[in-house]
N, C-alpha and C positions, 0 to 999 in steps of 0.2 A: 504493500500500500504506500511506502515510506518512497519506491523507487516510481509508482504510480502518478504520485502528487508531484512528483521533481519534475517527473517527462510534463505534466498536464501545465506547469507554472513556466519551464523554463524549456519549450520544444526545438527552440533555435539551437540551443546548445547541443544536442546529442546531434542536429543536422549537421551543424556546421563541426562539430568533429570529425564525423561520418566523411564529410566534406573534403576535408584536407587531411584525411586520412589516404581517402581517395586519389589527390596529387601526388600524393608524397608517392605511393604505391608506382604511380605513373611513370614518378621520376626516375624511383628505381627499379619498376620492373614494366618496360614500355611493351606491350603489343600492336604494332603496327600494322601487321598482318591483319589481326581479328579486332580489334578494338571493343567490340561491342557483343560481348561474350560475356562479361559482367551483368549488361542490364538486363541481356537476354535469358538469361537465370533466375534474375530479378523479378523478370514479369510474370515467368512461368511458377514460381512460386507464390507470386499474391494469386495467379491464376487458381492455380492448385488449392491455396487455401479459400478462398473466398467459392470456390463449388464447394468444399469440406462444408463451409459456413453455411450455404443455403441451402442444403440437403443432408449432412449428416450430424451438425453439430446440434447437440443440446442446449435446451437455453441456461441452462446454469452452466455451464462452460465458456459461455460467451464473453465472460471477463478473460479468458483467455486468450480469446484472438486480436484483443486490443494491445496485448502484447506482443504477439505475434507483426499484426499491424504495424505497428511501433519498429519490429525489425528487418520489415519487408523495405518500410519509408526510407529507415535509416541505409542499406543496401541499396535501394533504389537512388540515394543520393553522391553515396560511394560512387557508384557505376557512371553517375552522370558526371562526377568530377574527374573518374579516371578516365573517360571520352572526352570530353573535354578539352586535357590538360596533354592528351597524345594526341588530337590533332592538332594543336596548337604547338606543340615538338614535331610533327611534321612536318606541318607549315613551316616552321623555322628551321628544317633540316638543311646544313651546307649541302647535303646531296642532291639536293635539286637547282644548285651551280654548274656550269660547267668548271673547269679546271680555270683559274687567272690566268694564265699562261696564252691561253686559247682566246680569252674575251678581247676584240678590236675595237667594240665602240657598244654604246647602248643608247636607250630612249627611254626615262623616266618621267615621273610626273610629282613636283615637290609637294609634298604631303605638312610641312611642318617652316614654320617664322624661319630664319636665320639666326642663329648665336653664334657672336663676333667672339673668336679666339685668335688674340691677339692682333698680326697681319692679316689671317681668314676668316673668308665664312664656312659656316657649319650648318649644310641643310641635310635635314633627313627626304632621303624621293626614295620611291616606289618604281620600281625596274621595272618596265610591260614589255621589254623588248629584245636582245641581245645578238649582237654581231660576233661569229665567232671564226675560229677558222678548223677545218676537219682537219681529216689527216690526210687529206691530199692536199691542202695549203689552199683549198677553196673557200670564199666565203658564205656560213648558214647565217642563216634569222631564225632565232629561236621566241618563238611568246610564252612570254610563262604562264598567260592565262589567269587561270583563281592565281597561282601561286605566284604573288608577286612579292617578291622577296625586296626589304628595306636595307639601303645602306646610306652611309656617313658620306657626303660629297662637298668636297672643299674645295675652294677657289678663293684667289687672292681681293682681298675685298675690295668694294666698288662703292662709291656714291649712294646714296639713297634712293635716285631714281634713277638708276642705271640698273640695281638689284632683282633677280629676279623674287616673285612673290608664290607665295602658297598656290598651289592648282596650275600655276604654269608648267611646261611642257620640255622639257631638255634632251637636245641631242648632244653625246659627248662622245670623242676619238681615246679617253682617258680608261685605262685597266682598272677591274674592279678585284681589289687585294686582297688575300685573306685575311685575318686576324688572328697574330699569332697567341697561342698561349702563353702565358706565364712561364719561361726558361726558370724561375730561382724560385725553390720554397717559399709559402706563404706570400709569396707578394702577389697581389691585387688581380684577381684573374679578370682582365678589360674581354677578353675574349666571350668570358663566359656571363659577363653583366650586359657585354651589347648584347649577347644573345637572347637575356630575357626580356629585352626590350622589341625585339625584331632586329635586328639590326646582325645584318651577316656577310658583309662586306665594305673596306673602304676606299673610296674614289680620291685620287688628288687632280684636280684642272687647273692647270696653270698656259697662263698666254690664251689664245686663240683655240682652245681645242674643244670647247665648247660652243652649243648655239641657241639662243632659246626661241621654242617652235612659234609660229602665228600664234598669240596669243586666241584664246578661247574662254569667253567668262563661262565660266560653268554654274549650274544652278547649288548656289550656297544653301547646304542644308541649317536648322534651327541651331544645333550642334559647333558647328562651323563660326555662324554669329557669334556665337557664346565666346567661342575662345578668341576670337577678334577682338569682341569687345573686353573683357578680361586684361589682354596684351597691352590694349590699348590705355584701362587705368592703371594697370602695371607700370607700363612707361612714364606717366604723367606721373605718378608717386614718385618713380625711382628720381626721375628729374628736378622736382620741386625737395626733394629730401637733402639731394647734392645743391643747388640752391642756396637754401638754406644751411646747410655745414660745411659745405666743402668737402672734397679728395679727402678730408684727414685720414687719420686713424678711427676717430670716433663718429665721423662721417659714413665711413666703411662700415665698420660694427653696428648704428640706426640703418643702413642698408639691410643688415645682415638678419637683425632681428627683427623688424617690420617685412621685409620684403623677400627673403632669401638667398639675398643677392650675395654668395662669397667670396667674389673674384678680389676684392677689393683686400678682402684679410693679408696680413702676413702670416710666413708660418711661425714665427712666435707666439703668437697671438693666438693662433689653432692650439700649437702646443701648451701652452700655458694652460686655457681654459680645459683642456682633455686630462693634463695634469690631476688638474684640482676638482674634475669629476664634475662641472658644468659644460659641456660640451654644449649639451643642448641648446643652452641658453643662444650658443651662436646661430641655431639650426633651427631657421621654422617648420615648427612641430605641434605636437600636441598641447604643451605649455603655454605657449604665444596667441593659441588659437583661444588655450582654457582661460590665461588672461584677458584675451579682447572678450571672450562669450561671459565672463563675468563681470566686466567695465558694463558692457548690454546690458545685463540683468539686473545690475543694480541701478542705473539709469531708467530702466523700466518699472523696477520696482512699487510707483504710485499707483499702477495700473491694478494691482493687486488687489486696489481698494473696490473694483466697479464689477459689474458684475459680469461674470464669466472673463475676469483679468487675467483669471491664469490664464485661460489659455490662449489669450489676445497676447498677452506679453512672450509666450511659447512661442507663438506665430513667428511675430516682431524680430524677436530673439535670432530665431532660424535664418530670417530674411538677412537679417545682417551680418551674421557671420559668415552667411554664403558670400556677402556682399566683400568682407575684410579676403576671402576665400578668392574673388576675381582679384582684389588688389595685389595680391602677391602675385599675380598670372596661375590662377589655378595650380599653385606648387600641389605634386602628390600629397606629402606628408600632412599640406594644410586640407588638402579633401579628404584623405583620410579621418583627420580629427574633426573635421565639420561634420563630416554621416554620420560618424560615432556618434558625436554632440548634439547631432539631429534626432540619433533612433532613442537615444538615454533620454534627451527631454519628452519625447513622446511617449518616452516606458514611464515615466516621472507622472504623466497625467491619470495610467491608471491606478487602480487600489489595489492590484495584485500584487504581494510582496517579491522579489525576485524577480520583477520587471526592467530592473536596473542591468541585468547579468545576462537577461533575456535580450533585451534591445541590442546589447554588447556583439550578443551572438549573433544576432539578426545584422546589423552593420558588416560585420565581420564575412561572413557565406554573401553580400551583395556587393560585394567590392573584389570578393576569389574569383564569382562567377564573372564580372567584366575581366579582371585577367586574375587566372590560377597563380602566374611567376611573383602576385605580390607577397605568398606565402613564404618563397625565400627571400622576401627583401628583409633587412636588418631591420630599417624601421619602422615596416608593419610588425615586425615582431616584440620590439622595442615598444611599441606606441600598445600595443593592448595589455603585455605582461606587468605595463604600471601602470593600467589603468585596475585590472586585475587586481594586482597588489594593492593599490592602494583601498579599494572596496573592499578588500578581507581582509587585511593585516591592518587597517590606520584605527579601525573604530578598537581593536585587540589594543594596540598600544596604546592607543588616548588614555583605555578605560583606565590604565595604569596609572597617568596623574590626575589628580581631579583639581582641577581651576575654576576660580569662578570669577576673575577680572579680566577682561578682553583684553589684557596687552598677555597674558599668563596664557589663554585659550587662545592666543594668538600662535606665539610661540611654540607651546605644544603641539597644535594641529601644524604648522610646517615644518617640524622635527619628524613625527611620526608619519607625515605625507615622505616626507624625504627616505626614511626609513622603511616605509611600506615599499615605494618604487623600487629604491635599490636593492633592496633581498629578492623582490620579483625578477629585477632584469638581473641578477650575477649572474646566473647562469650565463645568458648570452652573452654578454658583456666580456665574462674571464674567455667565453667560445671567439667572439670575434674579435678581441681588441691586445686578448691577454696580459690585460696590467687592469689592476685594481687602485681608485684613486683611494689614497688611505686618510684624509683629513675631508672626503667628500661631505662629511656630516657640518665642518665650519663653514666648507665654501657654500655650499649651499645654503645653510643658516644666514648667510651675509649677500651672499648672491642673487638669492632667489627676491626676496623684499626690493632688492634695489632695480633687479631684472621686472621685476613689475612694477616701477614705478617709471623704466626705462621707458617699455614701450606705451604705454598709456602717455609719455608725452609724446616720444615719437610719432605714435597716431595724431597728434593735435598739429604735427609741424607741418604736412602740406595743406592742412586746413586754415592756419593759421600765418602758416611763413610770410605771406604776400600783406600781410595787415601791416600798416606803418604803427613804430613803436610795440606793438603787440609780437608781430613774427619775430624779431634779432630778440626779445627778452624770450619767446618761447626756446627758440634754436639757442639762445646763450642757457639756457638752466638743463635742454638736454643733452651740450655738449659735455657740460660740468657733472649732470651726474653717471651719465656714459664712461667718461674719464676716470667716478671713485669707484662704477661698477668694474671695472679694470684693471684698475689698480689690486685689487682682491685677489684673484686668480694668479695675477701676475708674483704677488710678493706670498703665496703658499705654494707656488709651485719653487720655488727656490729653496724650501724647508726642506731637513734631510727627510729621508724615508716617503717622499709626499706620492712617489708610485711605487707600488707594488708590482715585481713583475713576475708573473705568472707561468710563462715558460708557455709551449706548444699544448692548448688543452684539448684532448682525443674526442670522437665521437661517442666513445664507452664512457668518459668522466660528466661530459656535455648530460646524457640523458640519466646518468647519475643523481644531476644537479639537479636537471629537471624536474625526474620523481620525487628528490627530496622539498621542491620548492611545491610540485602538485600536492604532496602527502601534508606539509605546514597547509596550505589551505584549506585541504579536508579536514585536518584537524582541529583549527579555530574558526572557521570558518562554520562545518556543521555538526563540532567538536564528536567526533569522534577518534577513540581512543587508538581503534586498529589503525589508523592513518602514522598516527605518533610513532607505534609499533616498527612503523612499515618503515616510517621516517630516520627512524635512530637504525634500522638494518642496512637501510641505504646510506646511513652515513658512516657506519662500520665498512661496508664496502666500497666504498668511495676512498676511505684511510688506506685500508690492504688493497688498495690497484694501485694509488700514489707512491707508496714505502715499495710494490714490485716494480714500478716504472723506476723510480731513482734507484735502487738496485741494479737495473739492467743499465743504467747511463752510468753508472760508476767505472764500469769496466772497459768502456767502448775506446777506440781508437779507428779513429779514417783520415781520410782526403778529403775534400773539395774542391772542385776548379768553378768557379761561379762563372755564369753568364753574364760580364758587365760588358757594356759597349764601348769599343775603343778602350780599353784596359783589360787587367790581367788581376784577378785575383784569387788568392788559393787561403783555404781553409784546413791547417792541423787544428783535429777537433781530438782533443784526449779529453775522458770522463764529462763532467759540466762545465769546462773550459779549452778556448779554441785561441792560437794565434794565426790571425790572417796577414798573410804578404800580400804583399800587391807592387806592383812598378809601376805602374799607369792605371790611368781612367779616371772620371771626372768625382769628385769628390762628395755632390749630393748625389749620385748615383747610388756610389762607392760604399755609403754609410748607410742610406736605403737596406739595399743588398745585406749587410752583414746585420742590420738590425731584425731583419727576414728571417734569414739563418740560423741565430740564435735563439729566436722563437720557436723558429720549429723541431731542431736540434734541442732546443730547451738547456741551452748552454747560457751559465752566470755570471760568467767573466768572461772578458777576451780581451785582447790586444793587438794592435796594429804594427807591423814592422816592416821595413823595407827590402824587398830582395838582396840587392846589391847594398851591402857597406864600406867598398871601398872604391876612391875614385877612379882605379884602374881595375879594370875590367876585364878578366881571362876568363874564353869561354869553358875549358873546361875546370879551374878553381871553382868560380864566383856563379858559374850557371848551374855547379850541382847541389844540390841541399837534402839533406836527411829528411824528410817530412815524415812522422807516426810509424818510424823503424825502415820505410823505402826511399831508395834512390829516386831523387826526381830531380831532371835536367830541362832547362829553359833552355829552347831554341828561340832568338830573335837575332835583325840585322848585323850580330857582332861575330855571327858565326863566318859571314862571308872576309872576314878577315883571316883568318886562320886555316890551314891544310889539316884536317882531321883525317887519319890515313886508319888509325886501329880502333875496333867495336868498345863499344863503349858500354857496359853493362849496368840497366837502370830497370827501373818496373815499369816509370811513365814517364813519359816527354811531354813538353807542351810547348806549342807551336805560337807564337808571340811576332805580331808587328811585323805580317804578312812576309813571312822568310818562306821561300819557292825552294824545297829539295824533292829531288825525282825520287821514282818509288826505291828501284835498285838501292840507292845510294841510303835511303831510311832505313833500310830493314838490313846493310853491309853496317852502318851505325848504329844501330838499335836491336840488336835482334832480339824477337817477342818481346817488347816494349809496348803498353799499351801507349798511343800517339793520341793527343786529343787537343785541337785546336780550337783556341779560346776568341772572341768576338773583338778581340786586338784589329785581329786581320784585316786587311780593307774584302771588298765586294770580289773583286779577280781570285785574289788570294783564296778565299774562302771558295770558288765556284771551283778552281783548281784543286784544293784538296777534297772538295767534294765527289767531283770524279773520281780520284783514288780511294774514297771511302764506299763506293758503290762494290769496288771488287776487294776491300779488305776491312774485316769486320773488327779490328785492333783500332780502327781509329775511329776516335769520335770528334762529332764538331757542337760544341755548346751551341750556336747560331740554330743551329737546327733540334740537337736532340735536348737541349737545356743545360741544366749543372751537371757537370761529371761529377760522383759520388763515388766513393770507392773504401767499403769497409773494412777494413784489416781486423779487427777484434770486438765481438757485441752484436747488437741487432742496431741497426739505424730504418729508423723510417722513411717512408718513403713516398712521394710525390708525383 
């Protein structure tokens, strides 16, 4: 009855579990072939049971089939998410490209504004065409039909009315490139983030190789209007915001937290705030949105007096936070937190308890179904685990102080909001970020008051900028508190200990954390005791996987040769400390790369050293080095100085600063050397030893195959 009443109050919820149970299934276990073999089960079962129910069921059994019911829906929902969510992976499969090699020209049609990166523009178009050549060196036209595959096409920017605009029509001579994966641990897979967006190839046009067709007004859908007009108060904000503050620093930052805008940020200023565990605060989110939609509410608040105000002020409410929702240019993160904030007030109007978590669920499944990939974004996962949290865990902790002066009930309820969010999001947080801020609890006691007092001016600056006398005292009081909000972050992130780093955290520890964060909600939440149970067993197993994991890194010993561009660098990684050499490569690459590494390696220390210590230079002293008990010899331009006549016995070579030795000659020097040439090399170099690497399976080329890893003692994971 107890599980009865839950499904009857809160039915979004077991759907939309069902739901993105169903993705995730998809993601990893795709049927392209049959797709639709889930739902087809699905039907045949409610089939089956609803003849049972009209001809052989009893009526006292009939509470039965509403559970049954209940699990036919739920399966039925499954099925629709895992169709879904595989033709939408088809859709976006690179295998319905031909090879880049092959593409001579194409005919899109821009689908999306421009966004000006740096000297370029950056338009998303829609491929309907492609010029290829076979293999007799003829040229096909290919249409792709339904499947028009999205790509990134850049051109050197142009004038305002030179530009081309949305729904126009482009013919380009320009090759459409793949997108390579991630070569080094942990770093940023761009590959696999265009991909959930559509986006499966990238165009460069530069000079004359483009054209754009007779224009054609096409008939603008309602949908279309919307986001025009959106862009177009987006603009007008961003403009009067700069206006009124100027380029600054704290110009950039009312950008950043009004509008979205982060191109303006330093990365100090990223870093510092990420530091001290307000990232957010930079990031229009769920916060920015929850401050303007409560600025609304209490602004509305009089209406409460008339009758039927609540839900005139509910309306009102909605209307304008969709309206702050256009001002930012319909940012994700801000639609996201609008529907949410739309479906909770509208769960808010009725009397049924648990309409709060209901409406939660229901935002949640109508925002999968427009796209399933928002499942894996950070910030949809981010944006409901604190809203979660804070609905179960803030009213647990309040209960614990009892206040009754509104500066006391002030304080409390934004300690315990702070503290509900962040036990909800560790988990993800230690999964994708791997450092824990460790003084998150002052930044945010300090930050958070001042970040909402931030934007509530910043909203009043393009309303107000243009007023003589009124606009420079608005923009002078939100440059100044912008400034002490700032100043916070900036002077705790300098504190020893202010991050915790966490090391590489597994998909075995990740849903560890999980369960243990699901099982605290079951248990204060609808206090049940076996949750507790469950909770302290997952956290006993959580302790014995970490004490086995740092056991197995105690004893390991390897190599690395990283994939950096235009440099060389190599990784001795003994137990939980690594020293990296390097001779070249550009140095925010360079630091990138090794702070990558040591996450995922979950190495605590390291050290930077230089290959070469002395200024004379002999290739065979100074080019060979011990690395993790093997010989390892650097080949670069210092070799063609020297007659090397006798073999040289080493484990591995690396091939440095596009040095050309024929096969013969490698393997009379090297013999069984594993060869592995680093992204030093210019373009010739690298297409030269890749032909030799086709007929000999000893060499490798970072450029292509990623980091060489190479473990001499232990388990190293792997990428």
């Amino acid at each position: 009855m107890q599980l009865e009443h839950r499904i009857r109050t809160t039915p979004f919820l077991s759907i939309t579990l069902a739901f993105m149970a169903g993705i995730v299934c998809s993601e990893m276990l795709p049927m392209v072939e049959f797709p639709y073999l889930p739902l087809i089960i699905s039907f045949i079962i409610f089939g089956a049971g609803l003849v049972y129910f009209v001809f052989f069921m009893p009526g006292r059994y009939r509470i039965v089939l509403r559970g049954i019911t209940s699990v036919i829906v739920i399966l039925m929902f499954f099925s629709f998410a895992f169709i879904l969510h595989n033709r939408r992976v088809e859709h976006h499969s690179t295998d319905n490209l031909p090879p880049s090699d092959s593409v001579i020209g194409w005919v899109g049609q821009i689908v999306a504004d421009p966004v000006e990166t740096g000297e370029r523009l950056r338009y998303v178009v829609a491929v309907r065409s492609l010029s290829v050549l076979n293999r007799k060196g003829q040229e096909d036209v290919i249409i792709q039909g339904e499947l028009e595959p999205k790509v990134f096409w850049y051109i050197d920017s142009l004038p305002e009315v030179d530009r081309p605009k949305q729904s126009d029509w482009i013919v380009s001579a320009s090759r459409l490139l793949r997108i390579d994966r991630s070569k080094n641990p942990t770093l940023f897979d761009y590959r696999l983030w265009l991909k959930r967006k559509g986006i499966l190839r990238v165009s460069y046009s530069t000079g004359n190789d483009w054209k754009l067709l007779n224009r054609i007004e096409p008939e603008i859908t309602w949908y279309a209007r919307f986001y025009h007009a959106a862009s177009y108060i987006h603009n007008i904000a961003s403009d009067l915001l700069y206006h009124s503050l100027g380029h600054s620093k704290e110009g950039a930052i009312a950008n950043a937290i009004l509008l979205g805008e982060k191109d303006g940020l330093d990365q100090e200023t990223k870093r510092a705030y990420s530091t001290g565990g307000v990232a957010h605060v930079l990031c229009v989110s769920g916060l920015h949105t929850g401050v303007v939609f409560v600025v609304i509410q209490t602004l509305l608040w009089p209406l409460a007096r008339v009758k039927n105000g609540k839900l005139i002020s509910t309306c009102l409410a909605i209307l304008l936070i969709w309206f702050y929702a256009m001002i930012t240019g319909l940012a994700p993160p801000v639609c996201r937190a609008s529907w949410m904030l739309t479906m909770v007030s509208i769960g808010k109007l009725g009397r049924v308890k648990g309409n709060t978590l209901n409406s939660l669920a229901c935002s949640a499944l109508v925002l999968l179904i427009i796209n399933p990939e928002w499942l894996f974004d950070a910030g949809f996962q981010l944006s409901y685990m604190a809203v979660i949290g804070i609905l179960y865990f803030q009213p647990v902790f309040s209960s614990f102080i009892k206040a009754h002066h509104w500066l006391v009930i002030y304080i409390r309820d934004l300690i315990t909001v702070s503290l509900a969010a962040q036990l909800a999001t560790f988990p993800l947080i230690a999964y994708y970020f791997n450092q824990f801020p460790t003084y998150f609890l002052l930044t945010n006691l300090v930050v958070i008051p001042i970040s909402f007092l931030a934007i509530v001016i910043t909203m009043s600056v393009p309303f107000l900028g243009s007023i003589p006398y009124i606009g420079p005292a608005v923009a002078f009081c939100c440059e100044k508190v912008i400034w002490f909000m700032n100043c916070v972050p900036q002077w705790i992130s300098m504190l020893p200990g202010a991050s915790v780093d966490l090391g590489n955290i597994s998909m075995g520890l990740f849903l560890l954390m999980m369960l243990m964060v699901i099982g605290l909600i079951r248990w204060l939440g609808y206090r049940n005791r076996k949750a507790l149970f469950l909770t302290l067993g997952m956290f006993l197993i959580f302790l014995m996987v970490i004490l086995v994991e740092r056991w197995q890194v105690s004893d390991r010993i390897g190599i690395i040769v990283t994939n950096i561009s235009k440099g060389t660098l190599v990784g001795e990684i003994t137990g939980s400390s690594t020293v990296w050499i390097g001779i070249s490569g550009e140095e925010k690459k360079r630091d990138k790369i090794i702070d990558a590494a040591n996450q995922f390696y979950d190495i605590r220390s390291s050290q930077l050293e230089a290959w070469f210590k002395k200024p004379d230079v002999h290739p065979i002293i100074d080019h060979n080095r011990v690395i993790s008990g093997r010989q390892v010899v650097l080949v670069d331009t210092c070799w063609n100085d020297y007659s090397i006549k006798s073999p040289i016995r080493t484990d591995l070579v690396i091939i440095s600063q596009s040095y050309i030795l024929n096969e013969d000659s490698l393997h009379q020097l090297f013999p069984g050397a594993i060869i592995v040439v680093d992204n030093s090399n210019n373009y010739h170099a690298q297409n030269y030893w890749r032909g030799i690497a086709r007929q000999d399976s000893l060499i490798w080329l970072t450029a292509d195959k990623g980091a060489y890893v190479r473990p001499i003692k232990g388990d190293f994971p792997r990428w």
